[in-house]
N, CA, C and O atoms as CSV, one atom per row, in Angstrom:
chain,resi,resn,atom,element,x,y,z
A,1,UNK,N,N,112.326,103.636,53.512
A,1,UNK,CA,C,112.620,103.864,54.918
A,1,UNK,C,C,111.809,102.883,55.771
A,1,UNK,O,O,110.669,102.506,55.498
A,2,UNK,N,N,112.371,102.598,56.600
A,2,UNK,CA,C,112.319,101.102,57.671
A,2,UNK,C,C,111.064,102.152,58.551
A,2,UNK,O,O,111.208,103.328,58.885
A,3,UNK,N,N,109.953,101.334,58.743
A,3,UNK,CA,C,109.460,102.302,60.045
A,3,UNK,C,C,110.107,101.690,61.789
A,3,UNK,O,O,110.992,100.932,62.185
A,4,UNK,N,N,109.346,102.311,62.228
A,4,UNK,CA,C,109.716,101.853,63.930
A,4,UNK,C,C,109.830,100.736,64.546
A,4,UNK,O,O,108.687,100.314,64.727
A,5,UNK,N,N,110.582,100.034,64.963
A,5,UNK,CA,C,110.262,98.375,65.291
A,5,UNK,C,C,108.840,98.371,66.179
A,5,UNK,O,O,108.344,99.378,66.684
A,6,UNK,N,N,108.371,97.199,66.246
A,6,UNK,CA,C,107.799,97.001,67.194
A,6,UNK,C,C,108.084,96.415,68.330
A,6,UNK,O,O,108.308,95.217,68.157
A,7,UNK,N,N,108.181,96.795,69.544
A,7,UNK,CA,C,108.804,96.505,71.054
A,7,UNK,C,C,108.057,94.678,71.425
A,7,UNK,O,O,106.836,94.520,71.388
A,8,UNK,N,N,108.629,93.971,71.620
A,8,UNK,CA,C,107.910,92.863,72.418
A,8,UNK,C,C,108.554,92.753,73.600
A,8,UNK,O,O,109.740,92.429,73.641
A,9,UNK,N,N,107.876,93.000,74.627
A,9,UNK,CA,C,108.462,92.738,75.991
A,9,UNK,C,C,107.561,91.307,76.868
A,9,UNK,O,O,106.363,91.193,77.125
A,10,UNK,N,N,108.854,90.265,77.181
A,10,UNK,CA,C,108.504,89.735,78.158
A,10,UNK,C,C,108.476,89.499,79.521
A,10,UNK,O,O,109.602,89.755,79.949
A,11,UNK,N,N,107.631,89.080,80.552
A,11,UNK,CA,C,107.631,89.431,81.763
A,11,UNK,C,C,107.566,87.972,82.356
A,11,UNK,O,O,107.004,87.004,81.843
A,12,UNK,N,N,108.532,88.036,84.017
A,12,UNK,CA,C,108.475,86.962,84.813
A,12,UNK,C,C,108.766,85.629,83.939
A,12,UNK,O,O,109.911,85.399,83.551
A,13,UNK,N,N,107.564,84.657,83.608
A,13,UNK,CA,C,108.092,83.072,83.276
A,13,UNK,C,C,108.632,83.640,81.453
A,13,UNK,O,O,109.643,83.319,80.828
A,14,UNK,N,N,107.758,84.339,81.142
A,14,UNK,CA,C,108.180,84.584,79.380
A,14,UNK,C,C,108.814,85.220,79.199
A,14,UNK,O,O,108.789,85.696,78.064
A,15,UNK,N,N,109.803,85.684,80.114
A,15,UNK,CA,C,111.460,86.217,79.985
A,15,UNK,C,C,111.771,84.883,80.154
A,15,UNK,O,O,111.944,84.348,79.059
A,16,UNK,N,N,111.943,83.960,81.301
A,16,UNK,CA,C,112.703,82.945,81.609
A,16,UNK,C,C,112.518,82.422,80.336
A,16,UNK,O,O,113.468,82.413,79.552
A,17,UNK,N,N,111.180,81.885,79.946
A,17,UNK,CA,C,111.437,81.163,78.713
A,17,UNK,C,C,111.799,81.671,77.090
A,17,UNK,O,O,111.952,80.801,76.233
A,18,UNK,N,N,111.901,82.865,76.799
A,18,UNK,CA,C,112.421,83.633,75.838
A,18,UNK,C,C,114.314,83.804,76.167
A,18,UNK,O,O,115.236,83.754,75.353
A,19,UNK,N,N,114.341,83.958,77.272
A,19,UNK,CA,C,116.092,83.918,77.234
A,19,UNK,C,C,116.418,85.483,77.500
A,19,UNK,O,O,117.440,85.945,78.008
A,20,UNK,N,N,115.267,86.185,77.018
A,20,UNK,CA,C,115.558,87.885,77.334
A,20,UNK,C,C,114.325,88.505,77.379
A,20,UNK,O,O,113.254,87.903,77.302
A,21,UNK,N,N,114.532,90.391,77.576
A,21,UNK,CA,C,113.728,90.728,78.244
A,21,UNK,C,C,112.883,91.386,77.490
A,21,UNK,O,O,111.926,91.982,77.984
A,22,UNK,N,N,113.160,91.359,76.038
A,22,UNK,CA,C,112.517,91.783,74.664
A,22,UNK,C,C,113.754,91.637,73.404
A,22,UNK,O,O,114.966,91.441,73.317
A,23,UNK,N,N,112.281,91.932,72.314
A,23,UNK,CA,C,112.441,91.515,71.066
A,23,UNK,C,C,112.357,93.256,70.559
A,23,UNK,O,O,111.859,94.142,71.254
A,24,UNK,N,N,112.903,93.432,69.349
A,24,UNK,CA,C,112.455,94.439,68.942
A,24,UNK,C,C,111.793,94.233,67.164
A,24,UNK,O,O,112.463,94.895,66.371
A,25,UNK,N,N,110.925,93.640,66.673
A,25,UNK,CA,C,110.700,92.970,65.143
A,25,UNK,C,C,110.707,94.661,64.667
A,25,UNK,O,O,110.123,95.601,65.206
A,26,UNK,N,N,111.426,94.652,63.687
A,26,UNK,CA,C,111.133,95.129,62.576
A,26,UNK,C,C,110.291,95.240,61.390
A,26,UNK,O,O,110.522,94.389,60.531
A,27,UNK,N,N,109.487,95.977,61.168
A,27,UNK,CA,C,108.715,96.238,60.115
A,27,UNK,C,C,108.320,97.349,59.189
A,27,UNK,O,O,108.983,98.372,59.361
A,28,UNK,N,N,107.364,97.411,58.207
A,28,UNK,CA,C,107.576,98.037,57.211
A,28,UNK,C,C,106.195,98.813,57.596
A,28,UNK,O,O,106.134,100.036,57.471
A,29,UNK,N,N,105.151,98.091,58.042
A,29,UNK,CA,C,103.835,98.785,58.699
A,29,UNK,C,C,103.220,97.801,59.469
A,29,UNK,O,O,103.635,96.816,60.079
A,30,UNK,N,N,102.110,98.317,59.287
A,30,UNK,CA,C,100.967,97.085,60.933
A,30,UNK,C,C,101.280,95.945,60.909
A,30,UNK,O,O,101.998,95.593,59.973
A,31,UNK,N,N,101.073,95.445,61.412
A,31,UNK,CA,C,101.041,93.406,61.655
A,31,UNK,C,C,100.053,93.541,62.361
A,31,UNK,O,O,99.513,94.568,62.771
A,32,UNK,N,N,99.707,92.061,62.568
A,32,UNK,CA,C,98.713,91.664,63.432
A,32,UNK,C,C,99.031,91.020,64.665
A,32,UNK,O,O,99.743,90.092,64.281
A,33,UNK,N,N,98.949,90.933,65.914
A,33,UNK,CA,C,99.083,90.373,66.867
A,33,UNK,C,C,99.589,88.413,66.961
A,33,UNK,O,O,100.329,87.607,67.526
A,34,UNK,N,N,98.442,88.579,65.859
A,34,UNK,CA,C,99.191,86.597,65.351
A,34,UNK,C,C,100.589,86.815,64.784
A,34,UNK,O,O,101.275,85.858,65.141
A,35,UNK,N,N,101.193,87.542,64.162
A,35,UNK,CA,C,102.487,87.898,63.445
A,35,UNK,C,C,103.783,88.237,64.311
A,35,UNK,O,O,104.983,87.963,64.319
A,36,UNK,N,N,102.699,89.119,65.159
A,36,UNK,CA,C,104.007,89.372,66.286
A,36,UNK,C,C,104.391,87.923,66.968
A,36,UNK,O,O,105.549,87.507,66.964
A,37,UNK,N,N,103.506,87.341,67.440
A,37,UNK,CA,C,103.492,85.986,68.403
A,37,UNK,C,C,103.926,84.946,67.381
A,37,UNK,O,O,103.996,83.909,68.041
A,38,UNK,N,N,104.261,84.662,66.099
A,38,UNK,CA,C,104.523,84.240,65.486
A,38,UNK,C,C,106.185,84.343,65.250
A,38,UNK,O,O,106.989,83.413,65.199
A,39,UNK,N,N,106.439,85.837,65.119
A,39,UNK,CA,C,107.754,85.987,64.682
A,39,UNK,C,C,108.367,85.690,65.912
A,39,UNK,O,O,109.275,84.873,66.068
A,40,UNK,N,N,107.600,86.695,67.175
A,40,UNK,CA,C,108.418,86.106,68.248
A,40,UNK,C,C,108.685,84.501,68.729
A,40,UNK,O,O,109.755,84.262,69.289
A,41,UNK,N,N,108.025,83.755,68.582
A,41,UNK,CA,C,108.415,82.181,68.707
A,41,UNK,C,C,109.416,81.960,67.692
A,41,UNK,O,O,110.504,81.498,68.034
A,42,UNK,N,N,109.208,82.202,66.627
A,42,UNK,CA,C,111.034,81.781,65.832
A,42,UNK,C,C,111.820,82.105,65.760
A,42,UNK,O,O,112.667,81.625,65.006
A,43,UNK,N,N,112.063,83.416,66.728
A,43,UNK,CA,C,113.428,84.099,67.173
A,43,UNK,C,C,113.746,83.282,68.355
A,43,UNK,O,O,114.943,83.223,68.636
A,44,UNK,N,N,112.924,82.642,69.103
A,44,UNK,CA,C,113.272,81.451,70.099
A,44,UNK,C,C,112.780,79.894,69.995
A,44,UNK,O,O,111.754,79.368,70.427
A,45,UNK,N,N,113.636,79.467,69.429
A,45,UNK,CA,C,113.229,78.252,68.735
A,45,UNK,C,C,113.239,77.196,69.736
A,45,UNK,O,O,113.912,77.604,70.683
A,46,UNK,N,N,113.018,76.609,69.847
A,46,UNK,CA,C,113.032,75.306,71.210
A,46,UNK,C,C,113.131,75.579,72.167
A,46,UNK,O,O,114.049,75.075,72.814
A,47,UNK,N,N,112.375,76.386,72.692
A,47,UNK,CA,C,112.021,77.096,74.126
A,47,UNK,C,C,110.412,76.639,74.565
A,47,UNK,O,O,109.515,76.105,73.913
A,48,UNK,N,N,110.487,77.061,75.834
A,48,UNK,CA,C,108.804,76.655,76.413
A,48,UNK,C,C,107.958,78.178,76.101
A,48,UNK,O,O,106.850,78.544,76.493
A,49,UNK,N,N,108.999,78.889,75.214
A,49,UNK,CA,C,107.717,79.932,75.144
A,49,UNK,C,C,106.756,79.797,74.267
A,49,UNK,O,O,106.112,80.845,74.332
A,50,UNK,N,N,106.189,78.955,73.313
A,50,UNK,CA,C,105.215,78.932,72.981
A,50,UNK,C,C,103.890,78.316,74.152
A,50,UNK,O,O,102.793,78.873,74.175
A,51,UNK,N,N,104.204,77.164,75.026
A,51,UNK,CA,C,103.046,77.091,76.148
A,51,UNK,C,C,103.400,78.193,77.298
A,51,UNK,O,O,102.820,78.145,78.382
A,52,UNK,N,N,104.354,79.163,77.016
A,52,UNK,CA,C,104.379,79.993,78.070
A,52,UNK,C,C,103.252,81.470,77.628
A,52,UNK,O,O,102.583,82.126,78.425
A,53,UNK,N,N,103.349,81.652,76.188
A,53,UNK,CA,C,102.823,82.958,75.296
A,53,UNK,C,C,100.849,82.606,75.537
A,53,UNK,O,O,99.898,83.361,75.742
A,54,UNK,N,N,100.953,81.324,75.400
A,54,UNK,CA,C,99.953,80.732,75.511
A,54,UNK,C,C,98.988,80.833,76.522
A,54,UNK,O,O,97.811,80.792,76.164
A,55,UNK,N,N,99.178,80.924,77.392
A,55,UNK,CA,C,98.596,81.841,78.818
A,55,UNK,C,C,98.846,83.121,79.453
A,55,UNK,O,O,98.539,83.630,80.531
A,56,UNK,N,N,99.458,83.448,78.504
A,56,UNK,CA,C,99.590,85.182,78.828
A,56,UNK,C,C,98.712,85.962,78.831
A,56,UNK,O,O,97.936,85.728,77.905
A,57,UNK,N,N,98.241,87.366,79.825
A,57,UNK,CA,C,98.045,88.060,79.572
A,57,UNK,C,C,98.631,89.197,78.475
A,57,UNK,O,O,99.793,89.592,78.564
A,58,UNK,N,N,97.750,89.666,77.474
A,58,UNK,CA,C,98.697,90.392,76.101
A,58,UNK,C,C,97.994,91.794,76.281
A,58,UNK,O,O,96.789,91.991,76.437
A,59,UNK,N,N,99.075,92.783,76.221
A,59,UNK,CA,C,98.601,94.282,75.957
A,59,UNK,C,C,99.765,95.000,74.547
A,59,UNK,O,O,100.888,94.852,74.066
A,60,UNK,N,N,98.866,95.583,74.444
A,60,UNK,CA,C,99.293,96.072,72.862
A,60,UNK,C,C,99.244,97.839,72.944
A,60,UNK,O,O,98.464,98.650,72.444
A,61,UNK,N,N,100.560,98.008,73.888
A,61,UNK,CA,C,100.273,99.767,74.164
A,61,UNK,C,C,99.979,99.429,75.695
A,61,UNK,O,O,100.520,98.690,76.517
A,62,UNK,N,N,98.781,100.375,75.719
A,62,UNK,CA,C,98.668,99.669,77.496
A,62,UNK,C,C,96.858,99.221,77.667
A,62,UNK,O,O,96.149,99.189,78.673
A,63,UNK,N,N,96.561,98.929,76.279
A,63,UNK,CA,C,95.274,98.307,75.800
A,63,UNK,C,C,95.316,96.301,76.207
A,63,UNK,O,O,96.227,95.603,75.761
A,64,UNK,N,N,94.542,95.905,76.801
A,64,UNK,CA,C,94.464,94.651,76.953
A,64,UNK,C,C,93.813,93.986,75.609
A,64,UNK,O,O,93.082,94.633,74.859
A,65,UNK,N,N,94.103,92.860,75.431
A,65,UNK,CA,C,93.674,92.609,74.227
A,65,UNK,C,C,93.756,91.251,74.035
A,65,UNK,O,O,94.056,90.617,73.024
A,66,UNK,N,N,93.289,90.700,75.718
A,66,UNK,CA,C,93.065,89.290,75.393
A,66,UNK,C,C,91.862,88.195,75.203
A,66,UNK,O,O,92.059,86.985,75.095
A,67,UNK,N,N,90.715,88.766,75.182
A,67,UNK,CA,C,89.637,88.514,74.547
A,67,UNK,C,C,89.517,88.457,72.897
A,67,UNK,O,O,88.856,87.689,72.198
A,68,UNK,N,N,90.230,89.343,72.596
A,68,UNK,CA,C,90.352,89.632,70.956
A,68,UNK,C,C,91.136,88.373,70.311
A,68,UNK,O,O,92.043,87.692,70.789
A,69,UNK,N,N,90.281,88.273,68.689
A,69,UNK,CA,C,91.419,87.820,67.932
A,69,UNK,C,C,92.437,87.868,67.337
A,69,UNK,O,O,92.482,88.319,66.192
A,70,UNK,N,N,93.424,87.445,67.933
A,70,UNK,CA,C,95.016,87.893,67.515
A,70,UNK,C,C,95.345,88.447,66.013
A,70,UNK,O,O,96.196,89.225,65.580
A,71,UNK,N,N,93.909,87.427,65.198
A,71,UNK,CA,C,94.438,87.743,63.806
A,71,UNK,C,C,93.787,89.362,63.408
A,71,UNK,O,O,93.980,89.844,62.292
A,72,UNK,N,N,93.077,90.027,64.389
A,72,UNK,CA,C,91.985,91.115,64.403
A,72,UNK,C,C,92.366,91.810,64.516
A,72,UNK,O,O,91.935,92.739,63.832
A,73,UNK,N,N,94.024,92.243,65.849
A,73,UNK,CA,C,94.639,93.313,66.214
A,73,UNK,C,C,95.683,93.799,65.680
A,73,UNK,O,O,96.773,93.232,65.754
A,74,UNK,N,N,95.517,94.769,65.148
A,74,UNK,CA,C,96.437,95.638,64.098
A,74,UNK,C,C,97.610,96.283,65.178
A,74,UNK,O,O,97.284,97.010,66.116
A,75,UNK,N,N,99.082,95.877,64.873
A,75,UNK,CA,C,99.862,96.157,66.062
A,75,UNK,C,C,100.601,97.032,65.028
A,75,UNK,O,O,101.374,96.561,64.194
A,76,UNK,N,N,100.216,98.732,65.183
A,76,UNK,CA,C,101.306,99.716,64.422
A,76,UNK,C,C,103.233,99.595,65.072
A,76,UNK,O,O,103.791,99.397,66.151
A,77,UNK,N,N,103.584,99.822,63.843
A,77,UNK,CA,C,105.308,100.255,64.156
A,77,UNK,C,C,105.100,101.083,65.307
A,77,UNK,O,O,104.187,101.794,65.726
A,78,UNK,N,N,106.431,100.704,65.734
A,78,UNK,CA,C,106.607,101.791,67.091
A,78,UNK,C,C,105.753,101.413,68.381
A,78,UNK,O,O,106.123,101.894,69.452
A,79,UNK,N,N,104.642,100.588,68.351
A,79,UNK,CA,C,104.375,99.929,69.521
A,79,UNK,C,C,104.747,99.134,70.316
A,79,UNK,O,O,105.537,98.335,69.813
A,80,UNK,N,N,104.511,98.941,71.531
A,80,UNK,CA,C,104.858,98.044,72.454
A,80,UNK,C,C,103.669,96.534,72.743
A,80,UNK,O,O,102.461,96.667,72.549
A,81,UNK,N,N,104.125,95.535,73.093
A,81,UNK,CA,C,103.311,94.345,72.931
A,81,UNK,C,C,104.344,93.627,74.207
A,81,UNK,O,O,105.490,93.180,74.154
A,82,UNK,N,N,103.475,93.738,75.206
A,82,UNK,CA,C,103.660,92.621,76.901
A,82,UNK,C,C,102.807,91.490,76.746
A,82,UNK,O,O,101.656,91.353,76.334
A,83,UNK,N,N,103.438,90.929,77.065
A,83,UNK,CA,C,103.515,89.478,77.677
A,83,UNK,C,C,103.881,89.322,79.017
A,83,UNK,O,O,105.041,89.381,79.423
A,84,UNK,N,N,102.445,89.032,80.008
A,84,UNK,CA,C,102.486,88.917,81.079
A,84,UNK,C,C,101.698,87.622,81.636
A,84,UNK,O,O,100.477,87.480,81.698
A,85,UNK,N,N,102.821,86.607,82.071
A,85,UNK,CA,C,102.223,85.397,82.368
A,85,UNK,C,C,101.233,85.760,83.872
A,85,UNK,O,O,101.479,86.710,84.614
A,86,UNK,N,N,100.204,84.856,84.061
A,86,UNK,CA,C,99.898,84.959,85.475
A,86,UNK,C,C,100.860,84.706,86.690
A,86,UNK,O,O,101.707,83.813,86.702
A,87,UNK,N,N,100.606,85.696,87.826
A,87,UNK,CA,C,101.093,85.776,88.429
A,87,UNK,C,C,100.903,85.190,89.771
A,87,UNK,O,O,99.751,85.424,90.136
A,88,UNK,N,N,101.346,84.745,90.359
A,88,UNK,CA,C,101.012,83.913,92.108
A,88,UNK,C,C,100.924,84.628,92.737
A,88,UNK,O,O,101.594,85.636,92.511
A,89,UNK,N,N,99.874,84.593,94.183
A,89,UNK,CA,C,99.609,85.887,95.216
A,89,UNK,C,C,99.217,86.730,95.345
A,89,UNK,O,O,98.056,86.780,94.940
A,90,UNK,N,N,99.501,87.401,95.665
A,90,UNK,CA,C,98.092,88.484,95.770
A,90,UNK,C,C,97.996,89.294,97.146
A,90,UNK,O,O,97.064,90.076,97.339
């Protein structure tokens, strides 16, 4: 039995540059945050989202987790993972 996908949602420029407004990866158990950002770039292949992922703010649930190492964060099935580029204004 398949567990829960994991949700990738992108926001503002990393929708524009993903083409949509999430991913849903499939998996069998945890990944790591490098895996997610990994799979998600080769579901969009010649796009600017890799220098777009690249300055993102990343939350994993509604945990920030951009100080951390990507290869460090254990992203369970059934979670959600944003991608939120910076934003202008204020």
């Amino acid at each position: 039995m398949t567990a829960a996908p994991i949700e990738v949602h992108y926001w503002a420029s990393a929708r524009s540059a993903a083409g949509v407004a999430s991913d849903a990866l499939t998996v069998d158990g945890p990944i790591t945050l490098a895996e997610v950002v990994e799979r998600a770039l080769a579901l969009h292949p010649g796009t600017r989202l890799p220098d777009v992922l690249a300055i993102c703010s990343t939350l994993v649930g509604d945990r920030p987790v951009n100080r951390e190492d990507p290869g460090g964060v254990l992203v369970p099935p059934g979670s959600s993972v944003e991608f939120l580029p910076p934003f202008a204004g204020g």
